[in-house]
C-alpha positions as CSV (number, residue, x, y, z in Angstrom):
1,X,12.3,-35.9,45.3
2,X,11.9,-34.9,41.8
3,X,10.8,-31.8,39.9
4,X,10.3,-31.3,36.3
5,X,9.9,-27.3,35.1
6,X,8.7,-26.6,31.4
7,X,5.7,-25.3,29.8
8,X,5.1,-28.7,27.7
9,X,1.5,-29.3,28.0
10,X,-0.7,-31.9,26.3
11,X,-2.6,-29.7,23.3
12,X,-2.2,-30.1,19.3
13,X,0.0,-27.1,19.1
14,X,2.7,-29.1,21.5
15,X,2.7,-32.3,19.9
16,X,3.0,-31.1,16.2
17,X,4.5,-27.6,15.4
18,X,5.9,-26.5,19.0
19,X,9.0,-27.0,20.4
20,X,8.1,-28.0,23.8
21,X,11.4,-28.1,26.3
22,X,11.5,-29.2,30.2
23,X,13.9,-29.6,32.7
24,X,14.2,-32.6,35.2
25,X,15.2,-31.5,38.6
26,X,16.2,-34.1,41.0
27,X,17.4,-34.2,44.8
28,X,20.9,-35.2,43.2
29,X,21.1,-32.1,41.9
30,X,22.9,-29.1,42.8
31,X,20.4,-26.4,45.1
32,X,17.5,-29.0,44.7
33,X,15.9,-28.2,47.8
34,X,16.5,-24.5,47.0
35,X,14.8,-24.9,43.6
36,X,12.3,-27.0,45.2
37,X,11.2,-24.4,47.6
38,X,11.0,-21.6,45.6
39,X,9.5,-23.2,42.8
40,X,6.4,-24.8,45.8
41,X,6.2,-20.9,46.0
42,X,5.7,-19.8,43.3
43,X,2.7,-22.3,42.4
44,X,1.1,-21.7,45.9
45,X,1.6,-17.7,44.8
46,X,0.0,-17.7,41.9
47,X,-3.0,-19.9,43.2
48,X,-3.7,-17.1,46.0
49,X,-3.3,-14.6,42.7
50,X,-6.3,-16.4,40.6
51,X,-10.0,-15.8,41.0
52,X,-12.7,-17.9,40.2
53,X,-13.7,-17.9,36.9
54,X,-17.5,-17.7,35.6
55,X,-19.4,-18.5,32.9
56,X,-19.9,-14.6,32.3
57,X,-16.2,-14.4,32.4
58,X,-16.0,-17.1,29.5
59,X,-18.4,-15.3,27.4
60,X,-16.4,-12.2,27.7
61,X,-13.5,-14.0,26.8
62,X,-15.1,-15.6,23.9
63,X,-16.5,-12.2,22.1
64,X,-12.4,-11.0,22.9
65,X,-10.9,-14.1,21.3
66,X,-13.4,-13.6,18.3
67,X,-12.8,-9.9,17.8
68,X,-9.0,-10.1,18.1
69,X,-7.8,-14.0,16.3
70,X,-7.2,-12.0,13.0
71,X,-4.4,-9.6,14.8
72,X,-2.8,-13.2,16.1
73,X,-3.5,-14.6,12.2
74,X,-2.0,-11.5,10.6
75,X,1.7,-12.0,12.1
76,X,2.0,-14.9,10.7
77,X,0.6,-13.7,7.4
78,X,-2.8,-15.5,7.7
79,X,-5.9,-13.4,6.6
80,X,-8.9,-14.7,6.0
81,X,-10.5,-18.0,6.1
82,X,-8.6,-19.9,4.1
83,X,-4.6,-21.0,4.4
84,X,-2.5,-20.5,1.5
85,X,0.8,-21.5,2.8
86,X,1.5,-17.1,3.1
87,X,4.4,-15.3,3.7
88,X,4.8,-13.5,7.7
89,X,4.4,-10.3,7.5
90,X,7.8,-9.3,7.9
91,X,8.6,-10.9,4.5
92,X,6.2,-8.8,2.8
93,X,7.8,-5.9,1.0
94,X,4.7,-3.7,0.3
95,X,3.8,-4.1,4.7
96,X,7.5,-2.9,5.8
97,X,7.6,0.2,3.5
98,X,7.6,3.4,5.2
99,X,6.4,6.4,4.1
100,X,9.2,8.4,3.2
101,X,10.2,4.7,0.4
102,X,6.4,4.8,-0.3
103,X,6.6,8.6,-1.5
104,X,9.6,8.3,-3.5
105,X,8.0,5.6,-5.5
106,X,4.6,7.4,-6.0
107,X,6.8,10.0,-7.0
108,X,9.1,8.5,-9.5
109,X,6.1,6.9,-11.2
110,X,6.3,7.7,-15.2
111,X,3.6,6.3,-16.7
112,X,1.2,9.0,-15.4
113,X,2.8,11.9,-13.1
114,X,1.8,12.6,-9.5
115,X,-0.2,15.8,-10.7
116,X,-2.1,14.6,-13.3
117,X,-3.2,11.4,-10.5
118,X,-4.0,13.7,-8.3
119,X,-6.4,15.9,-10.6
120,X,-8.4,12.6,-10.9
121,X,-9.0,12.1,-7.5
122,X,-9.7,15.5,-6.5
123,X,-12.6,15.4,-9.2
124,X,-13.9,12.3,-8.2
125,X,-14.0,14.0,-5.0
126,X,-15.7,16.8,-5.4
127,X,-18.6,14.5,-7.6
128,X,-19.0,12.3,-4.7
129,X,-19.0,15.7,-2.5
130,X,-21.6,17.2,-4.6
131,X,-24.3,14.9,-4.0
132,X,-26.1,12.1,-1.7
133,X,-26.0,9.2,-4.2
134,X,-24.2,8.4,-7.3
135,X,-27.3,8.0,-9.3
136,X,-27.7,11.7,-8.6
137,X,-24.5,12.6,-10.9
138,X,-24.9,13.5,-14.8
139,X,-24.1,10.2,-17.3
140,X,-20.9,11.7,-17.7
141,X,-19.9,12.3,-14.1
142,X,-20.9,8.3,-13.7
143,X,-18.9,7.5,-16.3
144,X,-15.9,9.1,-15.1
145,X,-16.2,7.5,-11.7
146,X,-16.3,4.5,-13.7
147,X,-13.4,4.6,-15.8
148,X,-15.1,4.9,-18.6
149,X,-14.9,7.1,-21.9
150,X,-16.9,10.6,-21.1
151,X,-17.1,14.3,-22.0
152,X,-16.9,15.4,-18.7
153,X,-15.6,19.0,-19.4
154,X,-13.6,19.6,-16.2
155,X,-9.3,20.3,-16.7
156,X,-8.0,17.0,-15.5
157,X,-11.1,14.8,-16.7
158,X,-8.9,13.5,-19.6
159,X,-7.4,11.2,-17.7
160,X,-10.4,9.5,-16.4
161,X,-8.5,6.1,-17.1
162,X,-6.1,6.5,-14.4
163,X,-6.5,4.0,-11.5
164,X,-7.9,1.7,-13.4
165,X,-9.7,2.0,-17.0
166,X,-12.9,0.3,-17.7
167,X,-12.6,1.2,-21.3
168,X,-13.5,-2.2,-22.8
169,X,-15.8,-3.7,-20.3
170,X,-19.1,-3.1,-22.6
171,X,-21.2,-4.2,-19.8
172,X,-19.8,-1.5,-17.3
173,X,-20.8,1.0,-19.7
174,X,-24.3,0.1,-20.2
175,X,-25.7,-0.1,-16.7
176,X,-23.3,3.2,-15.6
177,X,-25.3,4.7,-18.9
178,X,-29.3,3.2,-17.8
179,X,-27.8,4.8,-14.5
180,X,-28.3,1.2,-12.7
181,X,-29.9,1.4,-9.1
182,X,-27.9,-0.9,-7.2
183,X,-24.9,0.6,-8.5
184,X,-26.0,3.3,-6.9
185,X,-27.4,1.8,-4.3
186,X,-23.5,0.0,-3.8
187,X,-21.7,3.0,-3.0
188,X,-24.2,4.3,-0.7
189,X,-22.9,1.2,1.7
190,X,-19.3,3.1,1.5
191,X,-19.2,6.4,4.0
192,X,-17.1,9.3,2.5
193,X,-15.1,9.4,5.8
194,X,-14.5,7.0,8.8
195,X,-13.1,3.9,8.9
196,X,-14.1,1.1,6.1
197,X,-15.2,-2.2,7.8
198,X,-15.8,-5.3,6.2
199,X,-19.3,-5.1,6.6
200,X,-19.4,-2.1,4.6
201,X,-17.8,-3.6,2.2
202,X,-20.0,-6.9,2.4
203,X,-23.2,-4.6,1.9
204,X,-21.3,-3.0,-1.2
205,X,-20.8,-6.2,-2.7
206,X,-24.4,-7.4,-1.8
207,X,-25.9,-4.9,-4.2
208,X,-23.1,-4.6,-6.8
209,X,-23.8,-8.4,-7.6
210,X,-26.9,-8.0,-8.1
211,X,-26.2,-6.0,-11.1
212,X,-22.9,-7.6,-12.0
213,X,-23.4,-11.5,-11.6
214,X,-19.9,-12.9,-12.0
215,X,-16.6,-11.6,-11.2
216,X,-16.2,-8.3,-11.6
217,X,-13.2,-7.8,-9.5
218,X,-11.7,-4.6,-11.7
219,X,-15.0,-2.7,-12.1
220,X,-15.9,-3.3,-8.3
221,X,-12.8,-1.7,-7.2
222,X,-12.6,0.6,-9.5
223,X,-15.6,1.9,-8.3
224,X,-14.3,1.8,-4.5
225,X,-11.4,3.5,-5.2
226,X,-12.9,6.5,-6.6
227,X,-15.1,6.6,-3.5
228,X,-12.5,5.8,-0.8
229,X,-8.9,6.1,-2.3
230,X,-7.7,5.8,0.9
231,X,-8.7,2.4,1.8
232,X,-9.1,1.0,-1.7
233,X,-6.9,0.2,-4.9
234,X,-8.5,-1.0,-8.3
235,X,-7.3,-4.9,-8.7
236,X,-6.9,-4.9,-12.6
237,X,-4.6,-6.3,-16.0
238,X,-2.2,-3.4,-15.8
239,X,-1.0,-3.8,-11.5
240,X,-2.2,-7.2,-10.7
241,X,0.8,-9.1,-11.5
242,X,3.3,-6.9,-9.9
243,X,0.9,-6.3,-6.8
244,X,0.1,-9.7,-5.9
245,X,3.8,-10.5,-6.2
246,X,5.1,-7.8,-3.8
247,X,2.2,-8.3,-1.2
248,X,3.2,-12.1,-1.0
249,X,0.1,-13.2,-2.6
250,X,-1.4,-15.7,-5.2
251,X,-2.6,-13.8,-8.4
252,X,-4.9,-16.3,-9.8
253,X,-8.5,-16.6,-9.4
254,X,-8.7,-13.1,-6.9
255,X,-12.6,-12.6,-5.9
256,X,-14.2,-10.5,-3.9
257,X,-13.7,-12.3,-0.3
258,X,-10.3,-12.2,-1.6
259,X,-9.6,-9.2,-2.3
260,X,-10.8,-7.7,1.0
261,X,-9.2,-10.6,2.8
262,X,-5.7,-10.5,0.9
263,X,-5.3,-6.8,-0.2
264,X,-7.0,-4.7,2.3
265,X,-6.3,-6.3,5.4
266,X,-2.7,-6.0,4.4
267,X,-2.8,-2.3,3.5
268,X,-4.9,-1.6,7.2
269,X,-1.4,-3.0,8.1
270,X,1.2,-1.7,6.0
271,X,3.7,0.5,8.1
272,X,3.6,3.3,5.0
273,X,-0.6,2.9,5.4
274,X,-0.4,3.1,9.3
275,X,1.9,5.3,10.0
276,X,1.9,8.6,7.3
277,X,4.2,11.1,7.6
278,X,3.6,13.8,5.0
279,X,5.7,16.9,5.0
280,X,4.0,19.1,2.7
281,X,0.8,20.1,0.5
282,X,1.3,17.1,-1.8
283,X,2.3,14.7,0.3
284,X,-1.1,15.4,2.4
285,X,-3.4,14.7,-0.5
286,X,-1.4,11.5,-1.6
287,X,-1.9,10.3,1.8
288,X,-5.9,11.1,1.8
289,X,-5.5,8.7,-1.5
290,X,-2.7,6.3,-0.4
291,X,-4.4,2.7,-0.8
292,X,-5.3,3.7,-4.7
293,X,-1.9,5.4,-5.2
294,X,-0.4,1.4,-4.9
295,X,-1.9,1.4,-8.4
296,X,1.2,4.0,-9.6
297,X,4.3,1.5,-7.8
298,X,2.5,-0.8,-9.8
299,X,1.2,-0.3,-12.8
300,X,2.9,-1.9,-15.8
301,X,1.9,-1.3,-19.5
């Protein structure tokens, strides 16, 4: 009489990157007929515990593996279609911050100041509060969503470069001037409130291409962040090296499945992101703009 216990079972997973143990158990052994018995048990238990499963069962199972695969992907550091050899998410520095480290650093931030950052987004607020579509907003409230020079004449509106200047990008300037429709037409698939969804963002980037064939990473999330600073950071020259190296990814050719894939997945599950604990005034509006506030821990000159 033999038994062998173990959970080795013939898939790929055990025959190339499990460790798959199991123990031999033979009527030699010491308490054989013990373990014998109670392991007979245990089988014949969990039979009686089972239930027949049906096809409508396996469908429902199906829609649950589909809806929930990317929370088993993530912990190992996997978002998105494609494997890049990434880093678990324990490794990641910018995940395991808390919101207390996360605070300190938007704090400490020189290149700007906290106030001044924060003027920005509360006008870009109050522009997107003000009306029902962006192509609704005077040139030069467009062009200050944009990033772009403007004589908006609002205290504050000086810095209209901060998270993420789109001074140079001729282009930009030219449809945001001919007030382009799809632009428009872009940030009306973004909600001011609620939680963003890739298919949001997918319908964003349906019409922004349109407009903007090619990669326009920086002016796209620009754009975003203005709308949604709490979900969005601007991917640009002046954070993307020091970004990509602290959330564990590669910096070269970022696009837009990319970016949504590799950036915002990881900030929906970023302990400073998930978990905000603000203590006063400030500390509340930073943390109604905390995905574009990434752009002051990283923004290098």
């Amino acid at each position: 009489m033999e038994i062998i216990l173990g959970s080795a079972n013939f898939t790929t997973a055990a025959f190339s990157n499990n460790t798959e143990a199991s123990l031999l158990i033979s009527h030699k052994d010491t308490n054989s007929v013990d373990i014998y018995n109670n392991a007979i048990k245990f089988v014949d238990q969990t039979f009686s515990d089972g239930k027949t499963y049906k096809k409508s069962d396996l469908e429902k199972y199906r829609i649950a593996w589909k809806n929930h695969i990317q929370k088993i992907k993530s912990l190992s550091g996997q978002y998105g279609s494609k494997k890049r050899n990434p880093k678990p998410i324990h490794e990641v520095p910018m995940m395991n911050r808390g919101w207390d480290d996360f605070m300190n650093e938007v704090r400490n931030e020189t290149s700007h100041g906290l106030d001044r950052r924060l003027r920005v987004i509360e006008i870009a607020k109050s522009l997107f509060n003000k009306v029902d579509h962006f192509n609704e907003l005077a040139a030069d409230e467009r062009k200050f969503i944009a990033g772009i020079p403007n004589k908006l004449d609002t205290y504050g509106a000086e810095d209209w470069g901060y998270f993420g200047s789109m001074k140079g990008a001729g282009i930009i300037k030219n449809k945001i001037k001919d007030n382009d429709s799809n632009v428009s037409k872009a940030l009306d698939q973004i909600p001011l409130s609620g939680q963003i969804t890739k298919k949001h963002y997918e319908n964003y980037i349906k019409y922004f291409t349109q407009t903007f064939t090619g990669n326009y990473i920086a002016t796209a999330t620009r754009l975003l962040c203005m709308k949604r600073p709490d979900t969005f950071v601007c991917f640009d020259s002046k954070n993307r090296s020091a970004l990509c190296k602290d959330f564990g990814i590669i910096q070269s050719e970022m696009d837009y499945e990319r970016y949504w894939d590799d950036i915002v997945e990881r900030i929906y599950d970023s302990h400073w992101w998930q978990n905000p604990n603000p203590k006063n005034d400030i500390e509340e509006k930073v943390n109604d703009a905390r995905a574009a506030f990434l752009d002051s821990l990283y923004f290098e000159e």
